[in-house]
C-alpha positions in Angstrom: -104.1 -33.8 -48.5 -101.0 -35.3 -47.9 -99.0 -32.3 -50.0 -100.6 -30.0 -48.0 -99.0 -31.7 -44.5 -96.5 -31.8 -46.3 -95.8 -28.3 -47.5 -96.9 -26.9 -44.5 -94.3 -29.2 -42.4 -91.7 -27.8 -44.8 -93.2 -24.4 -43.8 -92.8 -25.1 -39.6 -89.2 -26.4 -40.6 -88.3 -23.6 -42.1 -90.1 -20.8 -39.6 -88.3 -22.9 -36.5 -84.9 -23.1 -38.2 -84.7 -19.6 -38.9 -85.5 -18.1 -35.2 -82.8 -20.2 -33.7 -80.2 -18.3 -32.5 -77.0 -18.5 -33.6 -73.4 -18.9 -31.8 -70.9 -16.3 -33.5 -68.4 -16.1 -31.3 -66.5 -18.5 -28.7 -67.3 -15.8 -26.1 -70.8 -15.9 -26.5 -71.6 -19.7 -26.4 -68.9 -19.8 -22.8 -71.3 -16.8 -21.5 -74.1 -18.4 -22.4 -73.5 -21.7 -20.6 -71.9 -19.7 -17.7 -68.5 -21.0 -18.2 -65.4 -19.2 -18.0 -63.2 -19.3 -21.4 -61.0 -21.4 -20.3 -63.3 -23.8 -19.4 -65.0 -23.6 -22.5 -61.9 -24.7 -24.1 -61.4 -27.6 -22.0 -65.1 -28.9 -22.7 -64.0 -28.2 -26.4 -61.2 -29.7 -26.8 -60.2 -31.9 -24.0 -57.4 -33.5 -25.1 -55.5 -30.8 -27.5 -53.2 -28.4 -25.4 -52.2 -25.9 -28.3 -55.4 -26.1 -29.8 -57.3 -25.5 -26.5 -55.0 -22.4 -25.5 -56.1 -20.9 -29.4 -59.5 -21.2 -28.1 -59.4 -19.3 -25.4 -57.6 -16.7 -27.1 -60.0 -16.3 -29.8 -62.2 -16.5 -27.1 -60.8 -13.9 -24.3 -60.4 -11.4 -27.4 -63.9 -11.8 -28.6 -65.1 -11.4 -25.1 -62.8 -7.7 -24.5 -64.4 -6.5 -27.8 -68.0 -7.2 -27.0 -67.5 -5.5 -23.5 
């Protein structure tokens, strides 16, 4: 009995885990909270300037190629 609950909370791990969807790309996860890039790479990285201005670079540029 308790195997089975087991194995099949195992199974409902797995199943959930696999259909959640997955942020690729700086762009997507600013569009997908609505948020510009650069603040995306203030909520990011608050208190790193050069690392911050990397960000939304990588970010601006995966944004133009998705468009």
């Amino acid at each position: 009995m308790i195997k089975k609950m087991l194995l099949a909370a195992i199974a409902a791990g797995l199943v959930s885990a696999t259909t959640l969807p997955l942020q690729t790309a700086p762009a997507e996860a600013a569009v997908m909270a609505g948020m510009s890039c650069k603040d995306a790479a203030k909520a990011q990285y608050p208190d790193d300037r050069k690392t911050r201005h990397e960000f939304k670079k990588a970010c601006k540029d995966a944004w133009k190629a998705s468009q």
